[in-house]
C-alpha positions in Angstrom: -24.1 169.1 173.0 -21.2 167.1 174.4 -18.5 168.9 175.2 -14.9 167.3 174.5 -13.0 166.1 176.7 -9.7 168.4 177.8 -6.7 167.3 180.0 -5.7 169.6 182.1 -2.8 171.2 181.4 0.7 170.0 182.6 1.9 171.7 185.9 4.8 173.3 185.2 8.3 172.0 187.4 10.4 174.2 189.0 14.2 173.3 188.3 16.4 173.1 190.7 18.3 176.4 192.2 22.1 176.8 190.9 23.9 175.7 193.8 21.7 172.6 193.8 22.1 171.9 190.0 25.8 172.4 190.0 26.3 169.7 192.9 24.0 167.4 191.0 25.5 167.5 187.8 28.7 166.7 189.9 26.9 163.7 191.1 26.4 162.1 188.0 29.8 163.2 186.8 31.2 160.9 189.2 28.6 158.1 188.7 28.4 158.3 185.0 32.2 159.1 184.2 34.0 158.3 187.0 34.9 161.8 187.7 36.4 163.2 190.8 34.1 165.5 192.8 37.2 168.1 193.7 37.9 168.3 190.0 34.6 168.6 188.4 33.0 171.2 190.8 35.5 174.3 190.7 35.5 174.7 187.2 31.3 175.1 186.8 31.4 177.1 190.0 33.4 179.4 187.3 31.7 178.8 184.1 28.4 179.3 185.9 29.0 182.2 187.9 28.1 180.6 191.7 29.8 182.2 194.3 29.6 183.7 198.1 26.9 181.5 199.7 25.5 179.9 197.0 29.2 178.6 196.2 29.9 177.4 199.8 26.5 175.7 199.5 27.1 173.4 196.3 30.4 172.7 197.6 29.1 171.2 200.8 26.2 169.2 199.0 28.5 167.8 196.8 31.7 166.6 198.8 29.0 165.8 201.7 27.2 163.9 199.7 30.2 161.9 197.8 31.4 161.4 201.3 28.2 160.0 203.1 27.1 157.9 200.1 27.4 154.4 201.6 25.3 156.1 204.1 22.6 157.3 202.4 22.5 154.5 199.8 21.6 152.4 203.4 18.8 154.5 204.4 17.9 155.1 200.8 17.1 151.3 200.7 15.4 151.0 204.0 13.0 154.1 202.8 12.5 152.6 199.6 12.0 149.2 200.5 14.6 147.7 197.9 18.2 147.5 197.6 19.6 151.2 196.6 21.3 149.4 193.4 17.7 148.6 192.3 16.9 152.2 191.9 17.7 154.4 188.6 21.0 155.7 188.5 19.6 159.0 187.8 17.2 159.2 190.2 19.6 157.6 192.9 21.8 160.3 192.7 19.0 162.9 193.0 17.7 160.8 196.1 21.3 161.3 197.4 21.1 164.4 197.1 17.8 164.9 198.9 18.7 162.4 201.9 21.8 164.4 202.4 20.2 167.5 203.2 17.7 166.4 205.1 20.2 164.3 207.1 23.5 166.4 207.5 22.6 170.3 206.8 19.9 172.5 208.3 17.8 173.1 205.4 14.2 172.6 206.3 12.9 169.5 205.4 10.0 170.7 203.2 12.9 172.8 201.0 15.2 169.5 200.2 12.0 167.1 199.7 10.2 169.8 197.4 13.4 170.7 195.4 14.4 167.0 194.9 10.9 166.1 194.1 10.5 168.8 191.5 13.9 167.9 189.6 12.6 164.7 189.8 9.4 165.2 187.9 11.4 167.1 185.1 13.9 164.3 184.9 11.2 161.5 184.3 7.5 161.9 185.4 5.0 162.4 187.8 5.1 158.9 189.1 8.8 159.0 189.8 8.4 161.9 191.3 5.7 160.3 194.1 8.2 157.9 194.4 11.0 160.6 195.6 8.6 162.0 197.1 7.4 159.3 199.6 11.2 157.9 200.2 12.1 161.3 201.3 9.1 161.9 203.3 9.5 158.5 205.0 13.8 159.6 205.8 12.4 163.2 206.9 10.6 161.6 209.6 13.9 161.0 211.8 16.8 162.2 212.2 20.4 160.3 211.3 21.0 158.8 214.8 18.2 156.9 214.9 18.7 155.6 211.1 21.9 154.8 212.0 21.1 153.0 215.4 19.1 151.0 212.9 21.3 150.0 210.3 24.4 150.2 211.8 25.9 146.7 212.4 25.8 145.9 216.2 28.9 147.9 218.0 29.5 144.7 220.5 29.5 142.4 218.3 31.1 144.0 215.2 32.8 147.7 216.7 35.1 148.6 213.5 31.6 147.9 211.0 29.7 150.0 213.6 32.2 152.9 213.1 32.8 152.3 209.9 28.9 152.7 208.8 28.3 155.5 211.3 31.5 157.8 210.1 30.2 156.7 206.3 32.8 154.6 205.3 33.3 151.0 204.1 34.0 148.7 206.9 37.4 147.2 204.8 39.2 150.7 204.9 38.1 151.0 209.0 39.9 147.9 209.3 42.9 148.9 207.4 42.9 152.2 209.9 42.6 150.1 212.3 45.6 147.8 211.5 47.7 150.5 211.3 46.3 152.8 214.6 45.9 149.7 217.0 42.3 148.6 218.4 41.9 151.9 220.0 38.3 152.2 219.3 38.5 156.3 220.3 41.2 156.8 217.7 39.2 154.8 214.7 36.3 157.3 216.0 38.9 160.4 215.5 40.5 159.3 212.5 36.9 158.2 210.8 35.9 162.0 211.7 38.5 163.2 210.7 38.1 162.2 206.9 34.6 163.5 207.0 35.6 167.3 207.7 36.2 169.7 205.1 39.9 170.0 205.2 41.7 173.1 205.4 43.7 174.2 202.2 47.2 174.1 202.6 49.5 176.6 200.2 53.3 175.3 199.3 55.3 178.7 199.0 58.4 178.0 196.6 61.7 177.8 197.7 64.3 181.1 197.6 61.2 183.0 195.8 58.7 183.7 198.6 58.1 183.1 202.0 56.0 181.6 204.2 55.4 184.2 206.6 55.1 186.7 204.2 52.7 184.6 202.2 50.1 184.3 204.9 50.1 188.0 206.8 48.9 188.8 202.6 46.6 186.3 202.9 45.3 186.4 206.4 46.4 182.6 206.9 49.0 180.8 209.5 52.0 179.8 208.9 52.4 175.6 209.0 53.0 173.4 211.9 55.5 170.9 210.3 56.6 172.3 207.3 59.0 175.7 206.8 57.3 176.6 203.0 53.4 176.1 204.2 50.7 178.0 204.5 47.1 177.3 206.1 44.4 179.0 204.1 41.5 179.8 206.3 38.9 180.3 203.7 38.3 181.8 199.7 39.8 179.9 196.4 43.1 179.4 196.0 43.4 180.0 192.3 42.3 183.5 192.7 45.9 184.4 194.8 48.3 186.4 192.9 51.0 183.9 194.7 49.2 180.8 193.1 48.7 182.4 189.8 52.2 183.3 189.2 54.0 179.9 190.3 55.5 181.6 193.7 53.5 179.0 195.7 51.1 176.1 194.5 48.1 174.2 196.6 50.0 171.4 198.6 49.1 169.4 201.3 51.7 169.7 204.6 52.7 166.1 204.5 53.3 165.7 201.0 55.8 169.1 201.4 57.2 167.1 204.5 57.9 164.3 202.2 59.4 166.1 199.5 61.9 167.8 202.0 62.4 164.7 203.6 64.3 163.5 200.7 67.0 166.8 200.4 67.5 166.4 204.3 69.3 162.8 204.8 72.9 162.7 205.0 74.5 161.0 202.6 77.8 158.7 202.7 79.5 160.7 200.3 78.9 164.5 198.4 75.6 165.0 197.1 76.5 165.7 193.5 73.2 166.9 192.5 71.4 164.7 191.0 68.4 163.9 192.1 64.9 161.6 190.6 61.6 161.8 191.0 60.5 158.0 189.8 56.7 158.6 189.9 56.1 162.8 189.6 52.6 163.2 187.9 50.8 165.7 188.2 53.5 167.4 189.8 53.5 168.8 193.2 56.3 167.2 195.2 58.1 167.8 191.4 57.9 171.4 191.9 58.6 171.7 195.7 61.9 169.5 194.7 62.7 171.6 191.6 62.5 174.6 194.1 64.7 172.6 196.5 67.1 172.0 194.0 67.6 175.6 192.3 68.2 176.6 196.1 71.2 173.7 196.3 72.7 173.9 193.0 71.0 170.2 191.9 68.9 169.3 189.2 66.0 166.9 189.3 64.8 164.0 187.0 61.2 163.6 186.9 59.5 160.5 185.2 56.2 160.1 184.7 54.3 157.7 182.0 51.5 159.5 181.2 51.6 162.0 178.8 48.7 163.3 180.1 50.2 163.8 183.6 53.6 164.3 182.6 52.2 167.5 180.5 51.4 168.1 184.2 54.5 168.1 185.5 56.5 170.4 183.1 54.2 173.0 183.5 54.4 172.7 187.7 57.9 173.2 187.1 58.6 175.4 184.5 61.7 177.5 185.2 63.0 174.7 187.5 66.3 172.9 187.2 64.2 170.3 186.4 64.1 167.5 183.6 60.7 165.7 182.8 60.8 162.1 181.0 57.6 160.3 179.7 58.4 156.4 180.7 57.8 154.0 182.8 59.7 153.9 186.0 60.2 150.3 186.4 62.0 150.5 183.4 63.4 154.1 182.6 66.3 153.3 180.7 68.3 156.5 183.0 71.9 156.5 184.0 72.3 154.6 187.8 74.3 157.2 190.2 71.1 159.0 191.4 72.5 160.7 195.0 68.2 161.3 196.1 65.3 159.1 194.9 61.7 159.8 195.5 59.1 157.0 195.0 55.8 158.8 195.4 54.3 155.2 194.7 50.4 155.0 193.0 48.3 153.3 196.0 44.7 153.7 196.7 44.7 157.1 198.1 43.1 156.2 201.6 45.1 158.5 203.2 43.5 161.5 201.1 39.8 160.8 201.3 38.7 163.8 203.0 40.3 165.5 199.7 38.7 163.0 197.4 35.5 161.7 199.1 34.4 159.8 196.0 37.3 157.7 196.6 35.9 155.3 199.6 33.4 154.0 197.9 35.3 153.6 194.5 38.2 151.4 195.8 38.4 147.7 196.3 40.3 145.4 198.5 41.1 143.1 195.2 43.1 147.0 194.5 45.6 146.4 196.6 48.0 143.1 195.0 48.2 145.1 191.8 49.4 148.4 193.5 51.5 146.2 196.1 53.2 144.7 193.2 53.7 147.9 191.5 55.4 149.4 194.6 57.6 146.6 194.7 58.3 147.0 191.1 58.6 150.9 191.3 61.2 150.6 195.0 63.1 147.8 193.6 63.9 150.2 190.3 64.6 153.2 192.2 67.3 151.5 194.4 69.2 149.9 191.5 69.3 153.9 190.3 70.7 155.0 193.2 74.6 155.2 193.7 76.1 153.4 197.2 75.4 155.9 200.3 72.6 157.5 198.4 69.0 157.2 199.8 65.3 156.3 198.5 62.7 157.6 200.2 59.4 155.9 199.2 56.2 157.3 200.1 52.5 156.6 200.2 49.0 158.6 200.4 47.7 155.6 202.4 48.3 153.9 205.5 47.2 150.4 204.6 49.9 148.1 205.7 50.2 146.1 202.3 51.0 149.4 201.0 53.5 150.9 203.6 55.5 148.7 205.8 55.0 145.6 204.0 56.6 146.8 200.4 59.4 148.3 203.3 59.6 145.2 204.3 60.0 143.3 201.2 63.0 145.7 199.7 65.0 145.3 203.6 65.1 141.3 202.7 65.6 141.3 198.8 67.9 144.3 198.5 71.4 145.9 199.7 69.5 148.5 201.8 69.0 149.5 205.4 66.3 151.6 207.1 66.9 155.4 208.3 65.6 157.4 211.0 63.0 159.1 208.5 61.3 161.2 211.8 64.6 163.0 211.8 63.9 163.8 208.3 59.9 165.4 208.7 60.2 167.4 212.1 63.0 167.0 214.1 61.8 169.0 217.1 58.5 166.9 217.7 59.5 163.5 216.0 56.5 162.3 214.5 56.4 158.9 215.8 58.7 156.4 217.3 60.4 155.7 213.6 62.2 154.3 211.9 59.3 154.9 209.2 56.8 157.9 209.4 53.1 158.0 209.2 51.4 160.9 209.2 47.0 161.1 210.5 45.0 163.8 210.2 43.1 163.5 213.3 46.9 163.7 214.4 48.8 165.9 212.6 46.2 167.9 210.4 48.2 166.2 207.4 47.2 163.2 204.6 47.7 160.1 205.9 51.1 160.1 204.3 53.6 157.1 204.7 57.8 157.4 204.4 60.5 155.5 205.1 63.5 156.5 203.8 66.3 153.8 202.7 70.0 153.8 202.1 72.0 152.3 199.5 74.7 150.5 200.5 
């Protein structure tokens, strides 16, 4: 009697671990929707309960691997055989993932092929899964400097793409650094490295409510270099301190607090009658660090945003400020002229924040930068015609491209009644940062974003 014929049954997958889901789910947030990495994570950290080690670990996969991707998406493709673009987005990401580890952490190799391998079979089927399987095998079998001294473009012939692809970044923003640094091929190293650390978390303690000092002994950080209202966070979450919960202190990089100062320290020709703008506040930050400013001198801040969205932002930053917030466009506000202090916190790419957002390398584009320029224009040329003669603007950038900084500096000098101040007075007087008349802040420097100021006087 035959006998009929049974398949045998299905092997059951093993899912990935939580720390692992979390940072892929991340992943394909920011492929699928765009989403930023340092937004998407905290919040299913919470929901899901992952904290301690497990916490620390889907952090690091996921801002490594957003970081690195241009990287990996290189030795992806030489593994595979095929152009990375070629590959599933799904699957990509979880390839990503897998490269990553075995690349840049010190999980054993058998734990980040098996893991990835496993998800893979449960996303799609057992033949995707050999094919994750023998790509990572094949990247297992060396280590990053060698696929790097493979793939990486020749450093005599081509030294910024050679940095550029070994400190996983694309070669147009090296340049950029470059451009602004100088050909010292040492500091494009530093500053390169510098983006691919995990940066510290810097605290902004509020003005006349809480200070500094007193905020980190609490907290067990350090008081800030640059910046008389910072405080250096050496580890933990930074929503979970009473400080940050009540409003006494908010999560604020050091150079964007320098910034805001910046623009309450320049003398003006005349009193300072207290009234003061914010032409581009969303979400908020400098907004409240002003608003703090101003309670303390008896001024009141304008803030304008266009957003609702973000604007929403800002009057809940600075709720219980001296502060009014007004949902327009700055370029065309419709405000009284007579301002006494101006801030243009201009949009621009954001390359002076990617070790914040390290999705954001590989999600801007050099055809980015004559829209924003334009903008800036736009956005400085609006904020001087608000300003009253002997006033001052100080405009500001996250990014150190050129087009961005000095050029739109440039541009106002020749088309408008302004003239440039000594804006390293205005950041840290005892050190100077820089030989001025504008500032530009590094990290690999100053342990700041890359922020750009130059502050202007109407005359």
């Amino acid at each position: 009697m035959t006998r009929p014929h049974r398949r045998p049954p299905r092997r059951t997958r093993t899912p990935l671990d939580p720390a692992r889901r979390a940072a892929f789910d991340v992943l394909r947030a920011v492929t699928d929707r765009d989403a930023y990495a340092n937004l998407a994570l905290p919040p299913i950290l919470r929901e899901r309960g992952i904290v301690g080690r497990d916490a620390a670990f889907a952090t690091e996969l996921t801002y490594g691997t957003c970081r690195t991707r241009g990287l990996l998406d290189a030795v992806i493709g030489a593994a595979a055989g095929r152009d990375s673009t070629a590959i599933n987005p799904v699957l990509l990401d979880l390839l990503r993932l897998g490269t990553y580890q075995l690349l840049r952490t010190r999980v054993e190799s058998h734990a980040a092929v098996s893991t990835t391998v496993e998800q893979a079979g449960i996303e799609f089927d057992s033949a995707r899964a050999g094919f994750v399987n023998a790509v990572l095998r094949t990247i297992s079998a060396r280590d990053e400097a060698s696929w790097v001294a493979e793939l990486a473009p020749d450093a005599a012939a081509d030294p910024i793409g050679h940095a550029a692809f070994t400190h996983a970044h694309p070669r147009w923003i090296a340049q950029a650094f470059t451009d602004a640094l100088g050909a010292d091929a040492a500091e494009l190293a530093a500053v390169l490295a510098a983006d691919d650390e995990r940066p510290q978390v810097h605290l902004a303690v509020r003005p006349g409510v809480l200070d500094a000092a007193e905020l980190a002994d609490a907290v067990g950080g350090h008081p800030g270099r640059y910046s008389p209202y910072a405080v250096y966070l050496p580890s933990g979450d930074p929503g979970q301190l009473d400080a940050v919960r009540d409003g006494s202190a908010l999560v604020q990089d050091e150079g964007s607090q320098l910034v805001a100062r910046a623009l309450t320290l320049a003398e003006l020709d005349g009193p300072d009658g207290g009234r003061w703008l914010d032409l581009c506040a969303g979400p908020g930050g400098k907004t409240a660090l002003l608003g703090g400013l101003a309670a303390v001198a008896g001024a009141t801040v304008t803030a304008v945003e266009p957003s609702v969205r973000r604007a929403g932002l800002v009057t809940e930053n600075t709720a219980g400020l001296p502060v009014r917030v007004h949902t327009v466009d700055g370029r065309d506000s419709g405000l009284e002229p007579g301002f006494d202090r101006v801030l243009v916190d201009a949009p621009c790419t954001g390359l002076g924040a990617l070790r914040r957002r390290p999705e954001a390398r590989w999600r801007r584009r050099p055809a980015d930068i004559p829209e924003l320029t334009r903008l800036q224009r736009e956005l400085l040329a609006a904020a001087i015609a608000l300003t009253r003669p002997g006033g001052m603007v100080l405009y500001a950038t996250c990014s150190p491209h050129l087009a961005e900084t000095t050029g739109v500096v440039a541009d106002a000098l020749r088309r408008h009644r302004v003239r440039a101040l000594d804006t390293t007075a205005l950041f840290a007087p005892a050190e100077r940062l820089g030989a001025g008349p504008h500032v530009q802040l590094w990290p690999h420097r100053h342990g700041t974003d890359a922020m750009f100021a130059a502050a202007l006087q109407v005359l």
